[in-house]
C-alpha positions as CSV (number, residue, x, y, z in Angstrom):
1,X,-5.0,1.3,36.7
2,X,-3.0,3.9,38.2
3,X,0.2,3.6,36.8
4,X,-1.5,3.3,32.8
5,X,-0.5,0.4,32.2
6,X,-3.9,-1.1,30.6
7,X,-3.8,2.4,28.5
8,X,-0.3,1.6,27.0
9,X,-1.6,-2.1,26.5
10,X,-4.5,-0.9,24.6
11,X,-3.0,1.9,22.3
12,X,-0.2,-0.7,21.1
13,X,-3.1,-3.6,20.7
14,X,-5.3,-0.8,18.9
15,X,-2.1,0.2,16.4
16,X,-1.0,-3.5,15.8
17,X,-4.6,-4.3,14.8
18,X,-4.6,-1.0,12.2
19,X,-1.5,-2.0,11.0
20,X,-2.5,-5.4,10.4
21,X,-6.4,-4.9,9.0
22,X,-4.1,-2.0,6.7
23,X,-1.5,-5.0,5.6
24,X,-5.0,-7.3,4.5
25,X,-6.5,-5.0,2.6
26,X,-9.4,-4.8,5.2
27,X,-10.7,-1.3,4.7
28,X,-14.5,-2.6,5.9
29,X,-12.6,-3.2,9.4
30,X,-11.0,-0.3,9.4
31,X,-14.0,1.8,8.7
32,X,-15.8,-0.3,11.3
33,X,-13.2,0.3,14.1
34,X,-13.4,4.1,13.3
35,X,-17.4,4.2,13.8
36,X,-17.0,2.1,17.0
37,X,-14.2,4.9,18.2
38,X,-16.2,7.5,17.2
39,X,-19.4,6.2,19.1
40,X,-17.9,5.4,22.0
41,X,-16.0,9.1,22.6
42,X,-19.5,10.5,22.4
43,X,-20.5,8.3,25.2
44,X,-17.3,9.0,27.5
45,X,-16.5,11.7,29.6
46,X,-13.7,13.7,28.8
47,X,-10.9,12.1,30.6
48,X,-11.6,8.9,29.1
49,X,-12.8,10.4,25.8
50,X,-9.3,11.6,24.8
51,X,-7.8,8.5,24.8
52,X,-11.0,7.4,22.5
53,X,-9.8,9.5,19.6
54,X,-6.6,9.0,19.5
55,X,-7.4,5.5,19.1
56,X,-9.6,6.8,16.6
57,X,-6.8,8.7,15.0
58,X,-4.5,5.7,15.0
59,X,-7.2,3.5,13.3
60,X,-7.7,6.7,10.6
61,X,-4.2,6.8,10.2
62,X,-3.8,3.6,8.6
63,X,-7.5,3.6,6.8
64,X,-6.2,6.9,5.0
65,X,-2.8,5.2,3.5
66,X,-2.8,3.6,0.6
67,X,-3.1,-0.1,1.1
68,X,0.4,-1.6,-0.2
69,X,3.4,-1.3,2.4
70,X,4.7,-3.2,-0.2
71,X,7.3,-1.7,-3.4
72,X,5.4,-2.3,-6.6
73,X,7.5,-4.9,-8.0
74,X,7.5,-7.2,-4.5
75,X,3.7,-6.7,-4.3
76,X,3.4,-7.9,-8.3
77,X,5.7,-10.7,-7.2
78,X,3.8,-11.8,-4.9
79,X,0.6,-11.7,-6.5
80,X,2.1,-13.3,-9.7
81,X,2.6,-16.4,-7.2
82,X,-0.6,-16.3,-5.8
83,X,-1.9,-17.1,-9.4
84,X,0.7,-19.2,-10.4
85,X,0.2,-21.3,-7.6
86,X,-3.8,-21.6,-8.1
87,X,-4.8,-19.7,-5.1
């Protein structure tokens, strides 16, 4: 499109899916997404290449953090009720 409208789409989709692979725990994913970036800007031309990796750096962004969002104590909290419940 013209106006980058499907660009914006895409770069908020790409950082809501880091953010929420990040939030699981899903580091596979994360790695996957960044080898699929990084494949894909070799195959692009340089206009559309750019936009590639900084998907790719949004994806690395959140691979690179460690893997809580969460304090401490509010992450043991939660995972004290995940056993006490029998999950």
């Amino acid at each position: 499109d013209d106006d980058g409208r499907v660009l914006r789409a895409a770069a908020k989709a790409t950082k809501e899916l880091a953010l929420t692979a990040e939030m699981l725990e899903a580091e596979d994913e994360l790695r996957s997404m960044m080898d699929e970036l990084d494949t894909l800007a070799e195959e692009c031309a340089d206009p559309k290449r750019k936009h590639v990796k900084q998907a790719y750096e949004n994806i690395a962004f959140h691979a690179e953090k460690p893997f809580s969002l969460l304090p401490d104590g509010l992450r043991d909290a939660l995972e004290g009720d995940d056993h006490s419940s029998g999950r």
